[in-house]
C-alpha positions as CSV (number, residue, x, y, z in Angstrom):
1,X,19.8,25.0,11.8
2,X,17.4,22.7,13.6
3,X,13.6,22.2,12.2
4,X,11.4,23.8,14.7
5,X,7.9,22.1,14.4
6,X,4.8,24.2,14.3
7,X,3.1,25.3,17.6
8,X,-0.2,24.2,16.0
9,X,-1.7,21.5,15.0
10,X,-3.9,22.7,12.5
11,X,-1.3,24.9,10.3
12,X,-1.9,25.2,6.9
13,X,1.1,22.8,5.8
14,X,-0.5,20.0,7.2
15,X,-4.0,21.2,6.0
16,X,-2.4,21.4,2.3
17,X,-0.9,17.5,2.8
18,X,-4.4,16.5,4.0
19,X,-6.2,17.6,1.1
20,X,-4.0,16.5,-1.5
21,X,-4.1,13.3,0.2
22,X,-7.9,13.2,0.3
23,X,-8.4,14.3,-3.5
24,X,-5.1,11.2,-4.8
25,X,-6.6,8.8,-2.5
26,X,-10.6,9.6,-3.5
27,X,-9.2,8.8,-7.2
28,X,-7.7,5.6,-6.1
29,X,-10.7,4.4,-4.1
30,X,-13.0,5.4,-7.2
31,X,-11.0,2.8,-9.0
32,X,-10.5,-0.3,-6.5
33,X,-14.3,-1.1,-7.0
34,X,-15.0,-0.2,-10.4
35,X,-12.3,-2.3,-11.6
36,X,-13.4,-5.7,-10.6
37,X,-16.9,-4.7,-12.1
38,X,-15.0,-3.7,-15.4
39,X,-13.4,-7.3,-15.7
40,X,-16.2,-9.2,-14.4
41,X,-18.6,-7.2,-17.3
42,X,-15.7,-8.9,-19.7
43,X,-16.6,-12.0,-19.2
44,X,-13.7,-12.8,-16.7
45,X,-14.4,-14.9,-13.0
46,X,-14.4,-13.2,-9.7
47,X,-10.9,-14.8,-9.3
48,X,-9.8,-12.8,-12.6
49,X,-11.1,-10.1,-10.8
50,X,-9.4,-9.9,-7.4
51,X,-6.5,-11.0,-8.2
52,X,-6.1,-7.8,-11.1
53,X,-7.2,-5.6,-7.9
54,X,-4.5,-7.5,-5.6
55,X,-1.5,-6.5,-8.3
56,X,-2.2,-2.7,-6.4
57,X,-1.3,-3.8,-2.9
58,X,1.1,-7.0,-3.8
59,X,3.5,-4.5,-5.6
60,X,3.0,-2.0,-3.1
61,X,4.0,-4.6,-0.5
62,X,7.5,-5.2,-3.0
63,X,7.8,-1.2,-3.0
64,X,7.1,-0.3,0.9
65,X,10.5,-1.7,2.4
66,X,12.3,0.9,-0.6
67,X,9.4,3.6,0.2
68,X,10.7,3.4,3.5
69,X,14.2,4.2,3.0
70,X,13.5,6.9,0.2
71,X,11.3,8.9,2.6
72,X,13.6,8.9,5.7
73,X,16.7,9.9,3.2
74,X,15.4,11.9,0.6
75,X,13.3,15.0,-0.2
76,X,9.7,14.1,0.4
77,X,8.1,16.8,-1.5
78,X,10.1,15.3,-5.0
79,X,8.7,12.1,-3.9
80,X,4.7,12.8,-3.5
81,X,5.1,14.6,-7.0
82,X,6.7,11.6,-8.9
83,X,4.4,9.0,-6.6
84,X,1.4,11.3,-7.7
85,X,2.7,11.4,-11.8
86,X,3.2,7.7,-11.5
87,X,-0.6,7.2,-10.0
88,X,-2.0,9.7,-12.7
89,X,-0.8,7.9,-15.8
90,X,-1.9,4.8,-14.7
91,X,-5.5,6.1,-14.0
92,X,-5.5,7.4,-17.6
93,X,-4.5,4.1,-19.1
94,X,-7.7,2.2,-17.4
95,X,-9.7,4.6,-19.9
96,X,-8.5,3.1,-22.9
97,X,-7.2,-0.9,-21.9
98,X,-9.1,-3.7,-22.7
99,X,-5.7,-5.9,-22.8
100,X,-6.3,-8.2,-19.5
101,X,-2.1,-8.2,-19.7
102,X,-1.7,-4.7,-20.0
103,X,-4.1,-3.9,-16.9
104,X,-2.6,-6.2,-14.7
105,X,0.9,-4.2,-15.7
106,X,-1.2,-0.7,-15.5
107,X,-2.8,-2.1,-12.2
108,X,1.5,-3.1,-11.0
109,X,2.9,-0.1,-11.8
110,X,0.0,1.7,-10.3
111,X,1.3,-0.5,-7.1
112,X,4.5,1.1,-7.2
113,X,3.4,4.9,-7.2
114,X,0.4,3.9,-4.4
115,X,2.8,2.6,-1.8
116,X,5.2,5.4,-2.6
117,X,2.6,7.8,-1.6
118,X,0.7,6.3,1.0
119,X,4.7,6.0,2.9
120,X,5.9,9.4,1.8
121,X,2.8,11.5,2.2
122,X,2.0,10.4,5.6
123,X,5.1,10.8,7.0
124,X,6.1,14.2,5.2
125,X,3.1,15.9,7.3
126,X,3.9,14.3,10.9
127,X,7.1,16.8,10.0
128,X,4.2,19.7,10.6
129,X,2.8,18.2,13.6
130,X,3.9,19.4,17.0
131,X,6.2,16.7,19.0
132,X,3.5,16.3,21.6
133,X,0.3,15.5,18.9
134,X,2.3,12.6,16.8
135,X,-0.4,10.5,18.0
136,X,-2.9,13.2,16.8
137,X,-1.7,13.4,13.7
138,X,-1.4,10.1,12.8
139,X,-5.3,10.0,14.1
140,X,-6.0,13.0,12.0
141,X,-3.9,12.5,8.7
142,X,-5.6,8.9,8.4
143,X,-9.0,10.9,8.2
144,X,-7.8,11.1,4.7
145,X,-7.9,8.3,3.7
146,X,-11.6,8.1,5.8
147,X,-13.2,10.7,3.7
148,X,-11.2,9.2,0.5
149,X,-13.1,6.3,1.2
150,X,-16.6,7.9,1.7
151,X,-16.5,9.6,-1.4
152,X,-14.5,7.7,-4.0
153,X,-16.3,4.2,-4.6
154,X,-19.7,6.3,-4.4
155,X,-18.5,8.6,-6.7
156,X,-16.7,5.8,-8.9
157,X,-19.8,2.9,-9.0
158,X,-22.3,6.4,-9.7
159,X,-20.5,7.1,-12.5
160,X,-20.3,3.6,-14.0
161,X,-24.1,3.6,-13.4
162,X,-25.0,6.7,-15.0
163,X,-22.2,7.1,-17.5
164,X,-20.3,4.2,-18.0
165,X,-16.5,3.1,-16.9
166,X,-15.1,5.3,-19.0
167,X,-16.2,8.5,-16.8
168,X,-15.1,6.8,-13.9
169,X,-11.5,6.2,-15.1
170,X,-10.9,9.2,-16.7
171,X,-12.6,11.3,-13.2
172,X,-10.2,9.5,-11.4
173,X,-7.4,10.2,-13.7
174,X,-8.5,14.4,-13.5
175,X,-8.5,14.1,-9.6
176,X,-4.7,13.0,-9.4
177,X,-3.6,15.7,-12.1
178,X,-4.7,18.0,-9.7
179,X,-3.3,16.6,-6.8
180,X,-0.1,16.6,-8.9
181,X,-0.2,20.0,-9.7
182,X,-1.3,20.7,-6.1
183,X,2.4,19.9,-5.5
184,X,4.2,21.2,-7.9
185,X,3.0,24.7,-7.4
186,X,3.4,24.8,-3.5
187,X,5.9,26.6,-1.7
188,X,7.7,26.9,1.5
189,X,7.6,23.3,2.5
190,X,10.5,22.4,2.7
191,X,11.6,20.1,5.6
192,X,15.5,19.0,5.7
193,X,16.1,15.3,4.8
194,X,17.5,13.3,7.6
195,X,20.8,12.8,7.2
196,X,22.2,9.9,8.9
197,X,25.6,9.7,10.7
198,X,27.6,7.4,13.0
199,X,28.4,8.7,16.6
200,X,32.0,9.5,14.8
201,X,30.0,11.8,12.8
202,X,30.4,9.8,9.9
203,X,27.3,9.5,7.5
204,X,25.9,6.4,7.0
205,X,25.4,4.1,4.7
206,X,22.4,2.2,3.8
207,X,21.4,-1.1,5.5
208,X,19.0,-2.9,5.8
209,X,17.2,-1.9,9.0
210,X,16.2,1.1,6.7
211,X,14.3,-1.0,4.3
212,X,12.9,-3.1,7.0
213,X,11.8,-2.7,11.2
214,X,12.0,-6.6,11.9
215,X,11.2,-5.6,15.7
216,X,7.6,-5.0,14.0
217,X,7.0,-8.1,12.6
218,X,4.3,-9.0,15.3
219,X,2.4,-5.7,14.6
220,X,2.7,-6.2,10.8
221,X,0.9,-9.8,10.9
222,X,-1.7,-8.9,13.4
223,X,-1.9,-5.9,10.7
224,X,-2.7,-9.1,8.2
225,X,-5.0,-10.6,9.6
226,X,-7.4,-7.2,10.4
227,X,-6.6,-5.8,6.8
228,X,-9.1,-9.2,5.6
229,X,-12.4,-7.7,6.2
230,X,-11.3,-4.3,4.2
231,X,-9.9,-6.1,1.8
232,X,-13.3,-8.3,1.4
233,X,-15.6,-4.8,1.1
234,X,-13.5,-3.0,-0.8
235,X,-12.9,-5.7,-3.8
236,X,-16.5,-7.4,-3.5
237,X,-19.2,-5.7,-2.3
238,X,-20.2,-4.1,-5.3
239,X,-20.6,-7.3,-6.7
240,X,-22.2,-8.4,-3.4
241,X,-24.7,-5.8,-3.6
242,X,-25.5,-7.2,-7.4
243,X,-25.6,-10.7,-6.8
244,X,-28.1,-10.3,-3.9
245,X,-29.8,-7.0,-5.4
246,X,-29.1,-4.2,-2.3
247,X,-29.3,-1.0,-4.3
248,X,-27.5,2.0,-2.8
249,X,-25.0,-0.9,-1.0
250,X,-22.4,2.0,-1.6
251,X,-24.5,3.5,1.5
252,X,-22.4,1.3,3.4
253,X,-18.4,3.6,2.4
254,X,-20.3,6.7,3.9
255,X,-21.6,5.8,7.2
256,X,-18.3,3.9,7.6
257,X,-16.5,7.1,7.1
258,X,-18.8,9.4,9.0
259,X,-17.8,7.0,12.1
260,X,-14.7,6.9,11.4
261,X,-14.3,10.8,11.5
262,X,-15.8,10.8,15.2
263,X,-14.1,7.6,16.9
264,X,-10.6,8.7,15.4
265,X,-10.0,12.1,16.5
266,X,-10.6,10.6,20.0
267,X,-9.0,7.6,19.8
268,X,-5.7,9.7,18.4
269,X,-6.3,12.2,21.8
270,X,-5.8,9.1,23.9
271,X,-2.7,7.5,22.2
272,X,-0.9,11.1,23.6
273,X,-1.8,10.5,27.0
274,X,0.2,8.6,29.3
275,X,-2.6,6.9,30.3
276,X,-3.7,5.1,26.7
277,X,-3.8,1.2,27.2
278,X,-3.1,-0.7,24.3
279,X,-5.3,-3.4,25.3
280,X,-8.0,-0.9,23.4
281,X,-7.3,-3.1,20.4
282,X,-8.2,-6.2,21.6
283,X,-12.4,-5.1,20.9
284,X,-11.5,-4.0,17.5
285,X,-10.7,-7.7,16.6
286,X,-14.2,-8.6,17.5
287,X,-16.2,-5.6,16.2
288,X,-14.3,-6.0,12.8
289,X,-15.3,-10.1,12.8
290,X,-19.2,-8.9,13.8
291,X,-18.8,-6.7,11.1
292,X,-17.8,-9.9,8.3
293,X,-20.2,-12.5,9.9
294,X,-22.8,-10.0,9.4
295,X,-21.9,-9.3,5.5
296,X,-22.0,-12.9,5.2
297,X,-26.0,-13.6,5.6
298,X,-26.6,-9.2,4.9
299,X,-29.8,-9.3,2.0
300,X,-30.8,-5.4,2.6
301,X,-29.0,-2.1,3.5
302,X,-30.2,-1.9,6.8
303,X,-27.8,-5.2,7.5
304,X,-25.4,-3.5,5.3
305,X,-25.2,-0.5,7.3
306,X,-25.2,-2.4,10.5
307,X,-21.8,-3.7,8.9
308,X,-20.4,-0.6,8.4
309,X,-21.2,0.5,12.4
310,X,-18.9,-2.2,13.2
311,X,-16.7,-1.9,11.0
312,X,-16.1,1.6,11.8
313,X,-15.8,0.7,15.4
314,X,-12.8,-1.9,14.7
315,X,-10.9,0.1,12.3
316,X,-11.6,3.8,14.2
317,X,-9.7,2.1,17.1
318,X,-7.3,-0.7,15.4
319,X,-5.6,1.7,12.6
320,X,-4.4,4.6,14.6
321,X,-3.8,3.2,17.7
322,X,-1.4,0.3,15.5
323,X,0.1,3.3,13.7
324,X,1.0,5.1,16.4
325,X,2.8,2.4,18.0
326,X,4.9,1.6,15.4
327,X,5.9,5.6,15.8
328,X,6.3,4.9,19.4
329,X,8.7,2.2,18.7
330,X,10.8,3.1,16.1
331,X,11.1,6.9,16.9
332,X,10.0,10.0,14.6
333,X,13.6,10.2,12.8
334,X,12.5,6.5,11.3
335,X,9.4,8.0,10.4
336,X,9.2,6.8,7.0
337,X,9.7,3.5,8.0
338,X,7.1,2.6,10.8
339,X,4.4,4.2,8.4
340,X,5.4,1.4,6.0
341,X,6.2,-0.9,8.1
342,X,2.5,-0.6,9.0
343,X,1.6,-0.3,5.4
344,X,3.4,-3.7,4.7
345,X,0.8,-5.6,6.8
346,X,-1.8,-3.9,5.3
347,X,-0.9,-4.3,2.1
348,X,-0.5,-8.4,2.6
349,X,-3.8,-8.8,3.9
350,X,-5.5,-6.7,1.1
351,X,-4.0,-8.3,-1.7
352,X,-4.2,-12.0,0.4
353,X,-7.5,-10.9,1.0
354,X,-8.9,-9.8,-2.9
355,X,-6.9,-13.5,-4.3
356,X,-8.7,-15.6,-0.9
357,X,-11.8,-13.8,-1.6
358,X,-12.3,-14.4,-5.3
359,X,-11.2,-18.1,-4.8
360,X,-13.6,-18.4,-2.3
361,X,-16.3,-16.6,-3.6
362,X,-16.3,-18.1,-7.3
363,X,-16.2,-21.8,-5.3
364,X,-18.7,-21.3,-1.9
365,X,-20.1,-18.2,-2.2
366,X,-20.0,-14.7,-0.9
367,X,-21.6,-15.9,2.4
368,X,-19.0,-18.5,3.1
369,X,-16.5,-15.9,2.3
370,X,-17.1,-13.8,5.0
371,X,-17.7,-16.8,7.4
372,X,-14.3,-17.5,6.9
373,X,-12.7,-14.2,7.0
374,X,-14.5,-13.6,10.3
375,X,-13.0,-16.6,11.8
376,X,-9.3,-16.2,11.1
377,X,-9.8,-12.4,12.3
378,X,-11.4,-13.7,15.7
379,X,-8.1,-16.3,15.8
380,X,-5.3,-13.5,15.3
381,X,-7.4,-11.2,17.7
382,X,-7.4,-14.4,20.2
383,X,-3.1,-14.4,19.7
384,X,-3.2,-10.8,20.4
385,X,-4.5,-10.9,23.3
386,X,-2.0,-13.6,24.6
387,X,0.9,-11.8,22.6
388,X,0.3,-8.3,24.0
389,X,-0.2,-9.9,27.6
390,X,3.2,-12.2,28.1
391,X,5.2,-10.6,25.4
392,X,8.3,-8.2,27.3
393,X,9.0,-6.3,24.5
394,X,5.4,-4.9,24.8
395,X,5.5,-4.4,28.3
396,X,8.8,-2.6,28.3
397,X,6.9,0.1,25.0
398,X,6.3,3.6,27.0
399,X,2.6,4.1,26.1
400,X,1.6,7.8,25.2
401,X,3.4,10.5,23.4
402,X,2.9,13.4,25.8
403,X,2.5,13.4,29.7
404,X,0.0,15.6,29.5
C-alpha cells in the first residue's frame, strides 16, 4: 500500500518531530559555547578551544555520506532514538571530564550521533509534509534549529554564570533524555522505508551515489563558504563578549532567532511557487559578510545586535532556499541524502571555521578574524553569482515545488 501524505501541514506528526528537534538541538547549542569557555578556563589557547568544538562537525562531516544512506534505507524512527542515546551519553560525560583526550573523543563520538540526527530527523518529517509544501517544510522544520539556537547558548552561558559548567552539562544532558524518551514512547509513526529496485524489479544494492550526490558539489562549497560566519559566532563570541566586556552579548542568539522565525516562513512560501528566483541568494552573501565586518570592530550590544539583523537576513534566505534546492534536485525518494548533502557543507565550514578562527584569533585578533571571514564570504558570493548565471545545469533546475 502506498504512503498517502497528510492533507495538512500542521499535523501533529510533524509537530511532535519539531519539538523533539527543538528540545535535542537546544541541548547541543547549550554546549557548542560553553565548551570552549570550559577549556579556555583550563588554561588551554583559543586554538585548543576550537579545534575541541570542530571534532562535533568534522566527524559529523565523516558520518553524513553514511547518515545519508541509513535514512533513505532504513527505519528512521530506530535511527532518531539511537542518534538521540548516542548524543545523550556524550552530554553526560562533559559533566565529569577533565581529560583534554577524553573530550575530544566525547566531543567525536558526540559528532557521530549529531550528524545522524540532524540527517534522519529532518528528513523523517518531510515524510508528514504534503507533496506541494516540501519547500514549506524544509522552511518550517529549520525553525528548529532557529529557536534551538535562541534558547540553548543563553540558557547554557546563564547557567555557567550563575551555577557553574557543571549545571550547564548535566541541563543539557536532561534535555536529550527526554527527547530520547519523547521517541521511544511515540506511536503510529511509522513511515515505510524506501526500498530500492531496478526497473527489472530487482532490489538494489548499495552504491555509492547513496552515500554521496556529486551533482551537489557546487551547492555544498558555496554551503562552505556561508557556514564561516556561524561558525565564527557560535565558537567565539562568548569569548568575544569577554575579551572586549559586552555583557548580555548572548542578546545577540535571540534577536537572530526572532528574525529568523519571520523571514523563513516566507521565504519557504516562495520556494513553492513557480515563480521563486534563485538569484534570492545572491543578497544573503552580502548581508552575512555585513554581518562579520561588523563583529569585527563591534565594542557594545547595540553593534552586536546590528550583527545579528544581518545575520538573520543572510541565513533566513541562504539556508532554506539552499535546502530546498538540493530537494529539488535530487527528488524526495533521496530525501535523506540532499538533507546531508547540504549538511556536508555545513559541516566543513563549521569545523574549517572553529580551527581558522582559533588560529586566527590566538595570532591577530578577534577583529582580524572577522575581517577575514567577511572577505572569503564576499569572494564565494562573487562566484555564485557567475556560477548560478552561466552554469546549464542550473538553468535547466525547475524552480518551485507547486504551481500554485
Amino acid at each position: 500500500m502506498e504512503y498517502q501524505r497528510p492533507t495538512k501541514m500542521w499535523n501533529w506528526k510533524f509537530i511532535y518531530l519539531f519539538a523533539v528537534s527543538i528540545i535535542v538541538n537546544c541541548a547541543i547549542n547549550m554546549i557548542t559555547p560553553v565548551l570552549p569557555k570550559y577549556i579556555v578556563s583550563m588554561g588551554y589557547s583559543n586554538t585548543i578551544a576550537g579545534t575541541l568544538n570542530s571534532m562535533l562537525s568534522i566527524t559529523a562531516l565523516v558520518a553524513r555520506p553514511i547518515s545519508a544512506a541509513a535514512a533513505d534505507r532504513l527505519d528512521r524512527r530506530m535511527l532518531v532514538i539511537a542518534s538521540t542515546g548516542v548524543i545523550s551519553v556524550t552530554a553526560i560525560l562533559y559533566y565529569s571530564l577533565t581529560s583534554l583526550p577524553l573530550l575530544f573523543i566525547t566531543r567525536i563520538i558526540q559528532g557521530v550521533g549529531f550528524s545522524m540526527l540532524g540527517t534522519v530527523i529532518h528528513a523523517y518529517a518531510l515524510n508528514f509534509v504534503p507533496e506541494d509544501c516540501i519547500g514549506k517544510g524544509v522552511a518550517y522544520f529549520g525553525l528548529t534549529y532557529t529557536v534551538a539556537l535562541a534558547l540553548g547558548p543563553v540558557i547554557g552561558l546563564g547557567l555557567v554564570e550563575k551555577v557553574g559548567f557543571g549545571a550547564s552539562f548535566l541541563t543539557a544532558a536532561g534535555l536529550c533524555i527526554f527527547g530520547l524518551a519523547a521517541m521511544i514512547l511515540v506511536k503510529g509513526m511509522k513511515v515505510p522505508t524506501p526500498e530500492r529496485k531496478t526497473e527489472s524489479g530487482i532490489k538494489q544494492k548499495v552504491k555509492l551515489s547513496d552515500f554521496f550526490a556529486t551533482e551537489l558539489i557546487p551547492i555544498m562549497l558555496f554551503t562552505v563558504a556561508f557556514s564561516l560566519g556561524s561558525a565564527m559566532t557560535s565558537n567565539f563570541l562568548a569569548l568575544v563578549g569577554d575579551e572586549r566586556g559586552i555583557a548580555n552579548i548572548s542578546l545577540y542568539y535571540t534577536v537572530y532567532s526572532v528574525l529568523l522565525f519571520a523571514i523563513k516562513p516566507v521565504i519557504g512560501g516562495l520556494i513553492d511557487r513557480s515563480t521563486y528566483s534563485p538569484y534570492i541568494i545572491i543578497p544573503s552573501f552580502i548581508f552575512e559578510a555585513l554581518a562579520m565586518f561588523t563583529l569585527g570592530f563591534a565594542n557594545n550590544i547595540a553593534l552586536v545586535v546590528l550583527a545579528a539583523v544581518f545575520v538573520s537576513l543572510g541565513v533566513g534566505v541562504n539556508q532554506p532556499a539552499t535546502q530546498a534546492e538540493c530537494h529539488r534536485r535530487l527528488g524526495h525518494e533521496h530525501s535523506g541524502l540532499a538533507v546531508a548533502s547540504y549538511y556536508i557543507g555545513a559541516d566543513v565550514g563549521n569545523g574549517v571555521g572553529a580551527i581558522l578562527g582559533g588560529v586566527l584569533s590566538d595570532k591577530y585578533g578577534f577583529g582580524s578574524t572577522f575581517y577575514i571571514t567577511a572577505a572569503i564570504i564576499v569572494v564565494f558570493g562573487i562566484f555564485y553569482f557567475f556560477y548560478r548565471k552561466y552554469s546549464k545545469v542550473y538553468r535547466s533546475v525547475p524552480v518551485g515545488f507547486s504551481k500554485k
